[in-house]
N, CA and C of each residue as an Amber inpcrd file, in Angstrom:
protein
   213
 -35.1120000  -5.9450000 -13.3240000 -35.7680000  -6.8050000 -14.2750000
 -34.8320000  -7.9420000 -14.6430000 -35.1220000  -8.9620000 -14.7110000
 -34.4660000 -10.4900000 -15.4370000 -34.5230000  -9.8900000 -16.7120000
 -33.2470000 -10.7000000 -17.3550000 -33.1080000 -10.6770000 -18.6840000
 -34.5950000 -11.7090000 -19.1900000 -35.4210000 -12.0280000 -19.0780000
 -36.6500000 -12.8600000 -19.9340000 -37.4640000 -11.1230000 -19.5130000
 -37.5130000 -10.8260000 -18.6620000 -38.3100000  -9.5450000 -18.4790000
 -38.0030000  -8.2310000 -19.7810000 -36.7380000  -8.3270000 -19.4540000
 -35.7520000  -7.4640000 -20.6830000 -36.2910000  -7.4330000 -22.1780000
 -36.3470000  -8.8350000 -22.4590000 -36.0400000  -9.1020000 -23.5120000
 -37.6720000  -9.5450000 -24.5580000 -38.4880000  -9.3880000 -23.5160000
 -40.1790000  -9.4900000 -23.6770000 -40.9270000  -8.8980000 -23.0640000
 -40.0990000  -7.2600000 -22.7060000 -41.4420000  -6.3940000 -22.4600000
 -42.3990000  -5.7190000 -23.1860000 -43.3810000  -5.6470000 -22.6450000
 -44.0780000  -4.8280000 -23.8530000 -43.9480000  -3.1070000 -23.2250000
 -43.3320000  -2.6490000 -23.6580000 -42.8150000  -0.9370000 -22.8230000
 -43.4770000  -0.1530000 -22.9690000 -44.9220000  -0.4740000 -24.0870000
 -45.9290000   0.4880000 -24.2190000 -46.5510000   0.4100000 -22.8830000
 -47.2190000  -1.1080000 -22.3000000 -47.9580000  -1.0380000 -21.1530000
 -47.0200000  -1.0680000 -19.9490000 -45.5540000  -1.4810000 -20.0180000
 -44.8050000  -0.6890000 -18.9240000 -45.0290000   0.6550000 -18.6120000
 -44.7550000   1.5710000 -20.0180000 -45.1470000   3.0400000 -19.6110000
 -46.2430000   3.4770000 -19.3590000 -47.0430000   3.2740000 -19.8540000
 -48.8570000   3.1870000 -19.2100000 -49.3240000   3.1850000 -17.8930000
 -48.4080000   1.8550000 -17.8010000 -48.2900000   1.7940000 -15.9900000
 -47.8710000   2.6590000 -14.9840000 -46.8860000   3.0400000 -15.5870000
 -46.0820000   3.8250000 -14.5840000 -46.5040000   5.4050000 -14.9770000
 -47.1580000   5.7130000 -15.9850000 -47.8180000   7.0130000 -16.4980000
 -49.0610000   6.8990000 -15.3810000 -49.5790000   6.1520000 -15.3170000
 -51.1300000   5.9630000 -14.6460000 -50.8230000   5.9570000 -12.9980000
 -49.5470000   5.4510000 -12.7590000 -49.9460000   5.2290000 -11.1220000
 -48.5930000   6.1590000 -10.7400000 -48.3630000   7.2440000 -11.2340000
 -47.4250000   8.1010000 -11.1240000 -48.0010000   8.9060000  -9.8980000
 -47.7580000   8.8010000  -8.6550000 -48.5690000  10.0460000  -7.6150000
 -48.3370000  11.0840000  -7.7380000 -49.2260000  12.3360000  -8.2940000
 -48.5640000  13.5530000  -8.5070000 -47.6410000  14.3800000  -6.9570000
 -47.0040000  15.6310000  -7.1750000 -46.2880000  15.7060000  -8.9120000
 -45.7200000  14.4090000  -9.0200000 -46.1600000  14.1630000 -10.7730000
 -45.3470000  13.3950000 -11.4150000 -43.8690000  13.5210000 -11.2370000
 -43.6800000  12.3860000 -10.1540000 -41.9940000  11.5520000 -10.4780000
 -41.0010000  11.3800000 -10.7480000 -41.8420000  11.3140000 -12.5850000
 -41.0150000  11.2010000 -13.9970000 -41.5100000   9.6050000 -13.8210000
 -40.7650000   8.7360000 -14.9730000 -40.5110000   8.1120000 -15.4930000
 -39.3210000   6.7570000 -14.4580000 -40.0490000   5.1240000 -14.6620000
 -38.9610000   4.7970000 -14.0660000 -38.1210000   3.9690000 -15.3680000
 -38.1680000   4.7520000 -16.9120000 -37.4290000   4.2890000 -18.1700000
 -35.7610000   4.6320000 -17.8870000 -35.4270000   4.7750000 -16.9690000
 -33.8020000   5.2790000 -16.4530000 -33.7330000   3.6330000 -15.2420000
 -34.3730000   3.6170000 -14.6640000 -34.4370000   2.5980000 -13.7360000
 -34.2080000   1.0430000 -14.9390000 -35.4030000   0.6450000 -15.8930000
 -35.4770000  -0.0050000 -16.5040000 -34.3550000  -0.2980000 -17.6950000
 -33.3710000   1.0680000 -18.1300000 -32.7410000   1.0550000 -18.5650000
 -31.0630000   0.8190000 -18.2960000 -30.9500000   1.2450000 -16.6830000
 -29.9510000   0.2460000 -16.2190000 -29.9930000  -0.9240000 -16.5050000
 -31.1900000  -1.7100000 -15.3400000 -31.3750000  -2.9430000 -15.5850000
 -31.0750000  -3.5110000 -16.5980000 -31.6330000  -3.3460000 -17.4840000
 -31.5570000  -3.8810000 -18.7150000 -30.4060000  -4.3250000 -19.7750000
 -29.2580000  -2.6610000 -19.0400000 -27.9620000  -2.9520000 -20.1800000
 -26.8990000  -3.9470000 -19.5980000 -27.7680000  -4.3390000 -18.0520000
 -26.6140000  -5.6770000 -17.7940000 -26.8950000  -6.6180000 -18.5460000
 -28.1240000  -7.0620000 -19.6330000 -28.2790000  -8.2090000 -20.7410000
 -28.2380000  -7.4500000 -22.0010000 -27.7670000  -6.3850000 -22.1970000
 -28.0090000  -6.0320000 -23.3980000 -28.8200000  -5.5470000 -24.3680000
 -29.6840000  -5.0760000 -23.4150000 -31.5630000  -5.3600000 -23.7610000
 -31.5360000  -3.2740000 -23.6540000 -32.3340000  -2.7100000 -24.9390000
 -32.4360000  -1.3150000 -24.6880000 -34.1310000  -1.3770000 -24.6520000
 -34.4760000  -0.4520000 -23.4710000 -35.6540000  -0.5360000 -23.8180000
 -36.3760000   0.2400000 -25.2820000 -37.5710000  -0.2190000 -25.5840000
 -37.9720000   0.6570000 -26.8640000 -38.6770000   1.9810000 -25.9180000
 -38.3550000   2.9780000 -26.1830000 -38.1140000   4.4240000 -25.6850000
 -39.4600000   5.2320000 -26.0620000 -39.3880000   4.9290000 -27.6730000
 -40.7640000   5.7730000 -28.2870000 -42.1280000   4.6070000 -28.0700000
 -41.6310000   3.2780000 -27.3440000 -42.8520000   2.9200000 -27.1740000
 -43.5560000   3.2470000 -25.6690000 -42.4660000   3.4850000 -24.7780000
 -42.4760000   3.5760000 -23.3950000 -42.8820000   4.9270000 -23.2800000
 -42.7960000   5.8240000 -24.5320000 -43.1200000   7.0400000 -23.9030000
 -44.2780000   7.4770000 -24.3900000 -45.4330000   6.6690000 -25.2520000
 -46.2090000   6.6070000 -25.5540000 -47.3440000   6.4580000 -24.4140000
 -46.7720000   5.1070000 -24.2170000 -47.7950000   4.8460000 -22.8780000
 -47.5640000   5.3920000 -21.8230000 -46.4520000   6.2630000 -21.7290000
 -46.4690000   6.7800000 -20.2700000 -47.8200000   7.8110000 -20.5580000
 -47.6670000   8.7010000 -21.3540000 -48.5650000   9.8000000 -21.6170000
 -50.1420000   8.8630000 -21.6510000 -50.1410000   8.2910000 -22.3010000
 -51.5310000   7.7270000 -22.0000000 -52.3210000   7.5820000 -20.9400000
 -51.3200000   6.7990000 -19.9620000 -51.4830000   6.0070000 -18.5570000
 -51.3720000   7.5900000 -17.4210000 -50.7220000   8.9290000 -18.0320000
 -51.0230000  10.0340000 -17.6050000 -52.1840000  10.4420000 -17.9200000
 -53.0520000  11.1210000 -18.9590000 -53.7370000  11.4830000 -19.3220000
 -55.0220000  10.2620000 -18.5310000 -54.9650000   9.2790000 -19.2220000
 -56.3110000   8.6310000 -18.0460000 -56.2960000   8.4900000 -16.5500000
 -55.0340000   8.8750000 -16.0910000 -54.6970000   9.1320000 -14.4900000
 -55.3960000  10.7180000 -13.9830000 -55.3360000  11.2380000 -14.9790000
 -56.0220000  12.2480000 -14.9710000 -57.5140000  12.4680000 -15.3800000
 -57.7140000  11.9180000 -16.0380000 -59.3350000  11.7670000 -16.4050000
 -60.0600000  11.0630000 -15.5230000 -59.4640000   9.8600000 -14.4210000
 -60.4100000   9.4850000 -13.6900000 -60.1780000   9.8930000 -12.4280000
 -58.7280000  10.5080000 -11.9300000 -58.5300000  11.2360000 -10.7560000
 -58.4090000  12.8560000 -10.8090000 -58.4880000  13.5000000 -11.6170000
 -58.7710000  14.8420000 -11.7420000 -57.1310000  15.2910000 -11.9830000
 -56.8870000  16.8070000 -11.2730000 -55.3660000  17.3860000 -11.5950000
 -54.8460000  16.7310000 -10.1340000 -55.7590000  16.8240000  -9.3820000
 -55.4720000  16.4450000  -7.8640000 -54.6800000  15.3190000  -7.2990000
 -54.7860000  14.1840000  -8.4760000 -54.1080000  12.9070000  -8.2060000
 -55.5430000  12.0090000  -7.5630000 -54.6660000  11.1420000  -6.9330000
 -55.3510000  10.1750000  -6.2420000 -56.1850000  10.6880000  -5.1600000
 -57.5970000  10.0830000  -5.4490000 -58.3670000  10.9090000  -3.9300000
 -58.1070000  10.3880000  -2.3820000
């Protein structure tokens, strides 16, 4: 991520994103990835917002693709 990326994400719909298009098994999280990046500008991501939307962007990954994942 660029520091303008860093420094104006919105980490709820980062995590959303990456909650939703997670191919099961789930992954995890790329908030370790984003959080390198980031401490080369100084930039922490917001954590309890990122982990909000991850679960979200899980839960409707699941509601429209079943337990199965992607068809």
């Amino acid at each position: 991520m660029s520091a303008q990326n860093c420094q104006s994400a919105d980490w709820y719909r980062l995590g959303y994103r990456d909650g939703y298009e997670a191919a099961p098994p789930n992954k995890g999280s790329m908030l370790n990835t984003y959080t390198a990046e980031c401490a080369v500008y100084a930039v922490k991501p917001d954590t309890d917002s990122y982990a909000k939307g991850l679960v979200v962007g899980a839960e409707n990954r699941l509601y429209w693709w079943g337990p199965a994942g992607w068809p």
